[in-house]
C-alpha positions as CSV (number, residue, x, y, z in Angstrom):
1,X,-70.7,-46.6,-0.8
2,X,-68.8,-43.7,1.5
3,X,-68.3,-44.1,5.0
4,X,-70.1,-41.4,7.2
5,X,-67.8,-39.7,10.3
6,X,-69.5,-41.9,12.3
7,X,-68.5,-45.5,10.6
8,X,-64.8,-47.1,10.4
9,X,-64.3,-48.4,7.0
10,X,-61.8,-50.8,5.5
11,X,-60.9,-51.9,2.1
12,X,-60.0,-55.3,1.6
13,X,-59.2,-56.9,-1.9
14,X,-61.0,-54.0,-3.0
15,X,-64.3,-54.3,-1.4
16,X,-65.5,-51.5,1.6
17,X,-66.5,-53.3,5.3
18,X,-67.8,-51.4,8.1
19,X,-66.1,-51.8,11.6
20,X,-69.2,-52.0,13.9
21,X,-68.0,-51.0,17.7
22,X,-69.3,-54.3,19.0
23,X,-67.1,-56.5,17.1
24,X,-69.0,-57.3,14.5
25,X,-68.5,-56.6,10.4
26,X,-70.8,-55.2,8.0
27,X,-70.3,-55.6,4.0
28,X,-72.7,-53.0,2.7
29,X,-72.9,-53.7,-1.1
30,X,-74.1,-56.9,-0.3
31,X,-75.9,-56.5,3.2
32,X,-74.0,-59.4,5.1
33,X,-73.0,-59.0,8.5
34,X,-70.4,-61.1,10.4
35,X,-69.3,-62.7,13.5
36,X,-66.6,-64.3,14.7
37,X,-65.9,-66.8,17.5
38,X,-69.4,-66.7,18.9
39,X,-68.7,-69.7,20.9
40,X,-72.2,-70.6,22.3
41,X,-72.5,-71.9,25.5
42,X,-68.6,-72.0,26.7
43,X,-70.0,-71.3,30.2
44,X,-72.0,-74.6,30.5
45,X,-69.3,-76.3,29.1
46,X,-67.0,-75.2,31.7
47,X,-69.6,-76.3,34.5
48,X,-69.4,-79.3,33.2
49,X,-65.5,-79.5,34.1
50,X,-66.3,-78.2,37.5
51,X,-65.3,-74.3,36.8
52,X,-68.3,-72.3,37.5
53,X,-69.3,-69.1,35.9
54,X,-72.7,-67.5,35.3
55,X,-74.4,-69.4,32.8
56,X,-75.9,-66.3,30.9
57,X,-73.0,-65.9,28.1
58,X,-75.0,-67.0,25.6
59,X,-77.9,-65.0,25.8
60,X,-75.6,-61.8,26.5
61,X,-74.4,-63.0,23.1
62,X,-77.2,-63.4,21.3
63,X,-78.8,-60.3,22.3
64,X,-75.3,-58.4,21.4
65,X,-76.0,-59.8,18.3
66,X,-79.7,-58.8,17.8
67,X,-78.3,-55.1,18.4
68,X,-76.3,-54.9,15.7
69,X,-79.1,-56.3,13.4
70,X,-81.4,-54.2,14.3
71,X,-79.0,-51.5,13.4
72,X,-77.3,-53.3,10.1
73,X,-80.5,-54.9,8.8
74,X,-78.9,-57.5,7.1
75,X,-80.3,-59.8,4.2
76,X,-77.3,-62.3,5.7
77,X,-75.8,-63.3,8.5
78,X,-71.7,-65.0,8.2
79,X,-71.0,-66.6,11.6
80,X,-67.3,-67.4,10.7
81,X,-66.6,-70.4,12.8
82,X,-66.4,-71.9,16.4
83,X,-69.9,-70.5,17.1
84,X,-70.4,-73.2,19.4
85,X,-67.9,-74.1,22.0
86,X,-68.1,-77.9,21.6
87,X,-69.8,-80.5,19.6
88,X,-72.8,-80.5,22.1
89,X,-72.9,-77.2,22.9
90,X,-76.1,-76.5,20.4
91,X,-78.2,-78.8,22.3
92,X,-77.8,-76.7,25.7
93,X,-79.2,-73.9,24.2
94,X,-82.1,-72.8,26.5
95,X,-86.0,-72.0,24.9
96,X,-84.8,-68.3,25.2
97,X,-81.7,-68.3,23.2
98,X,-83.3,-71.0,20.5
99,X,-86.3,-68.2,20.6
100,X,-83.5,-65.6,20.1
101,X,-82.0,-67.2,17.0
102,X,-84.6,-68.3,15.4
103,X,-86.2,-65.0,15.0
104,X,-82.7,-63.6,13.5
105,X,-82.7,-66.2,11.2
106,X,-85.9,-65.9,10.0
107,X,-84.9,-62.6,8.5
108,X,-81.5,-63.0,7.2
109,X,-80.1,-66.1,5.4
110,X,-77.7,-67.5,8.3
111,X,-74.0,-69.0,6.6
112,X,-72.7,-71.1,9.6
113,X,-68.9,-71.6,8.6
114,X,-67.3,-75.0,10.8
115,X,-64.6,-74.1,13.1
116,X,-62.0,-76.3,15.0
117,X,-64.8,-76.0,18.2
118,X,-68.0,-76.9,16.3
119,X,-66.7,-78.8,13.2
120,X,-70.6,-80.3,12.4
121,X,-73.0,-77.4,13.4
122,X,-76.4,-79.0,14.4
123,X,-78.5,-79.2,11.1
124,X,-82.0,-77.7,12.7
125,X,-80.1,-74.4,12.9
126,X,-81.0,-73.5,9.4
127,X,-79.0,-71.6,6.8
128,X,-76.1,-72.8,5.0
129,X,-73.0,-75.0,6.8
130,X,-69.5,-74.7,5.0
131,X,-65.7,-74.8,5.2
132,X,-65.9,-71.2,3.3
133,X,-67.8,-69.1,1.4
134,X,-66.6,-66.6,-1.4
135,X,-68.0,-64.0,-3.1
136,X,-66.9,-60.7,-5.0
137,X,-63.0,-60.1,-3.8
138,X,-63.5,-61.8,-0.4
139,X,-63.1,-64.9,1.3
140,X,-64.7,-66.1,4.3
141,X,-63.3,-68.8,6.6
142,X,-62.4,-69.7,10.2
143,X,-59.2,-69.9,10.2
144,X,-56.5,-67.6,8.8
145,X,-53.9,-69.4,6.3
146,X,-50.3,-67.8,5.9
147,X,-50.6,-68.6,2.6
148,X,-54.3,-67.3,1.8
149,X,-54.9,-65.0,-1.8
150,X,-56.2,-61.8,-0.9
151,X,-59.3,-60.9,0.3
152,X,-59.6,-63.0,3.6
153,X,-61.8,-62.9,6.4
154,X,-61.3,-64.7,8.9
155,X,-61.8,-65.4,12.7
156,X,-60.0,-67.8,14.9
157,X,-56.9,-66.0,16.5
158,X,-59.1,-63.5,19.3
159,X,-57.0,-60.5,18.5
160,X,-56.5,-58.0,21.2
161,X,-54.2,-54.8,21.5
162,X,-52.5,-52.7,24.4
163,X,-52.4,-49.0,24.4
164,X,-50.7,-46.6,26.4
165,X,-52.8,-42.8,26.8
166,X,-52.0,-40.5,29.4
167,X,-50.1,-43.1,31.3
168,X,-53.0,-45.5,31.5
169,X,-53.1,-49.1,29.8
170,X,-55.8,-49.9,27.9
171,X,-56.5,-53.3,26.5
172,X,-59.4,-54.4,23.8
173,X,-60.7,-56.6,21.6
174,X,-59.6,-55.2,18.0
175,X,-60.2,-55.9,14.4
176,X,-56.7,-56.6,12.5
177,X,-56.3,-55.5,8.7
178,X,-54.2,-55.0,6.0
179,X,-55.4,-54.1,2.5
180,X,-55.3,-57.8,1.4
181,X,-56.4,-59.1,5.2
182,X,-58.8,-58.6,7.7
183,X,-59.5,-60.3,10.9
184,X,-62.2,-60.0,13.0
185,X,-62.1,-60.1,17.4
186,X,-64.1,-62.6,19.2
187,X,-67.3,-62.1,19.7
188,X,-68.5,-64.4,22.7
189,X,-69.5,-63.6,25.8
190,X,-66.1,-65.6,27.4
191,X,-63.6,-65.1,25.1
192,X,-60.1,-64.3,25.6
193,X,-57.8,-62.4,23.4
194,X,-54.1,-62.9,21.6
195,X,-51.9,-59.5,21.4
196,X,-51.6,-58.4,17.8
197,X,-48.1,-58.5,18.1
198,X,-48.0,-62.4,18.5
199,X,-46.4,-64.2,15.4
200,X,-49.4,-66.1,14.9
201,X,-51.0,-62.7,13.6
202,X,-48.4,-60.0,13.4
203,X,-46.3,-63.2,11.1
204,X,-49.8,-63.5,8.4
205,X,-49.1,-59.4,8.0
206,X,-46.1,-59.0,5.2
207,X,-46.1,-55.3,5.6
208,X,-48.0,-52.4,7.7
209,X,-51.3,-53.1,9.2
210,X,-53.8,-51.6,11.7
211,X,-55.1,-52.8,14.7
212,X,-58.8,-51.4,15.2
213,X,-59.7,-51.2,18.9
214,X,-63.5,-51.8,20.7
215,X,-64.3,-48.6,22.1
216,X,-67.1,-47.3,24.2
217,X,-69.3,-45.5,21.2
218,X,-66.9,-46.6,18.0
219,X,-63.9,-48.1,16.9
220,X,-60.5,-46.2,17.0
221,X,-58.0,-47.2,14.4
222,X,-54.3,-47.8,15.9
223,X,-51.1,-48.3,13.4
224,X,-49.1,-51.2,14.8
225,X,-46.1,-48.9,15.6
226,X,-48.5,-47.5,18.7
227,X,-49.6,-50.1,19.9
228,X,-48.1,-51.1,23.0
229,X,-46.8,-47.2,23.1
230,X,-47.5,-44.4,25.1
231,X,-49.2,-41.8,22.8
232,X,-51.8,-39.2,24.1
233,X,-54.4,-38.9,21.7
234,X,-56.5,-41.8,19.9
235,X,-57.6,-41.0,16.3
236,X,-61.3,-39.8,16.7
237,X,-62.7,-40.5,13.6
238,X,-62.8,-43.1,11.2
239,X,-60.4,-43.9,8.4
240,X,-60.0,-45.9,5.4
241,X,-57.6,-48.2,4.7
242,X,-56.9,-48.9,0.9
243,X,-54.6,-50.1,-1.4
C-alpha cells in the first residue's frame, strides 16, 4: 500500500497506518480503524458533580466518528480504551447516540479494549471486549508500557503539542510515533491534552520521534526538536516514517 499526497503515513513495527486529520487511525491492509479516548458521556458525568456543560459531547463524538467511516469504510472498528467516561456512563447514552452506534457497528466488527475509565464495557454493545488485541507486527492496548515490544498502539496519555509560526502559538491534539511506537490523541468531545514533551511520553521514546499535529484539512508532521520552537513553515505534505 503507498500513501497518496493527500494521506500521512507511518510505519510502525513494519506495518503502514494512516494518520486521518480527525484523530483517528486507519490500518489499510487489514481495514481496521481506531480510536482513542472516546470517553462517552464525560459531560453528563460532570453534571452529575455539579459542573455544567452542554450535554451534546457524545453525539458530536459519535457523528465525528461516522465521518471517518464513511470515508475509511472499515471491516473493523479498535476503540482502544476509556471509551466511556465511568462505569455508568453506557447507560446514559440517549436513543440517538445508541441509534448512532448501533448502525456503525452493524457494519464493522467493533473491538472494545477496557480502559482505567470503563474497565467492564456494558455487554449489549456488541463486538469483542479485551485487555489487548494483536495482530500482524502490532499491538493494541490502552495504556502505553515503558517496557512494551514493538509495535504498540496505544491511547491513554491525550498527547498534545505547541508550535510557534509567524510568531503565533498554535496548540493541537497530535499523534506521537516512533518506528517501534505510535500513540494516538484523544478523541472525545471533552478531552484534554498532555504536551509531548512530558516524561510520561517524551520518557516511552528512547530516540527521535515525531509529533503529528490535527490540522484544519490534514495532519502536519512536526520533529520533536520544533516543537515548542518558532519555525515559519509547517511541512505540507505527508511523510513516512520508517525504520
Amino acid at each position: 500500500m503507498r500513501c497518496v499526497l493527500t494521506d500521512l503515513c507511518v510505519t510502525v513495527n513494519g506495518e503502514t497506518l494512516l494518520l486521518d486529520k480527525s484523530g483517528a487511525a486507519f490500518w489499510p491492509k487489514t481495514r481496521t480503524l481506531i480510536f482513542a479516548d472516546l470517553h462517552f458521556e464525560k459531560g453528563s458525568s460532570y453534571a452529575r458533580g455539579r459542573q455544567f456543560l452542554p450535554p451534546y459531547d457524545t453525539r458530536a463524538t459519535l457523528l465525528r466518528m461516522a465521518e471517518v467511516a464513511g470515508r475509511r469504510a472499515p471491516v473493523r472498528v479498535i476503540a482502544l480504551g476509556d471509551s466511556f467516561h465511568d462505569p455508568n456512563a453506557a447507560e446514559r447514552l440517549g436513543t440517538e447516540e445508541r441509534a448512532l452506534l448501533e448502525s456503525m457497528a452493524a457494519s464493522a466488527h467493533f473491538i472494545w479494549i477496557t480502559g482505567n475509565h470503563d474497565p467492564h464495557p456494558p455487554a449489549w454493545l456488541g463486538g469483542a471486549v479485551m485487555e489487548e488485541w494483536r495482530e500482524g507486527g502490532l499491538i493494541f492496548r490502552h495504556e502505553p508500557r515503558a517496557d512494551a515490544e514493538r509495535g504498540e498502539v496505544a491511547g491513554h496519555l491525550h498527547p498534545a503539542a505547541s508550535v510557534a509560526k509567524y510568531g503565533r502559538g498554535v496548540r493541537r491534539r497530535c499523534f506521537v510515533a516512533d518506528a517501534a511506537r505510535l500513540l494516538l490523541p484523544s478523541f472525545g468531545a471533552y478531552t484534554g491534552g498532555l504536551d509531548v514533551g512530558d516524561p510520561a511520553i517524551a520518557g516511552l521514546f528512547a530516540s527521535r520521534f515525531h509529533a503529528f499535529m490535527l490540522g484544519q484539512d490534514r495532519v502536519y508532521a512536526i520533529p520533536r526538536s520544533q516543537v515548542g520552537s518558532d519555525h515559519s513553515r509547517l511541512p505540507t505534505r505527508g511523510i513516512l516514517v520508517s525504520g
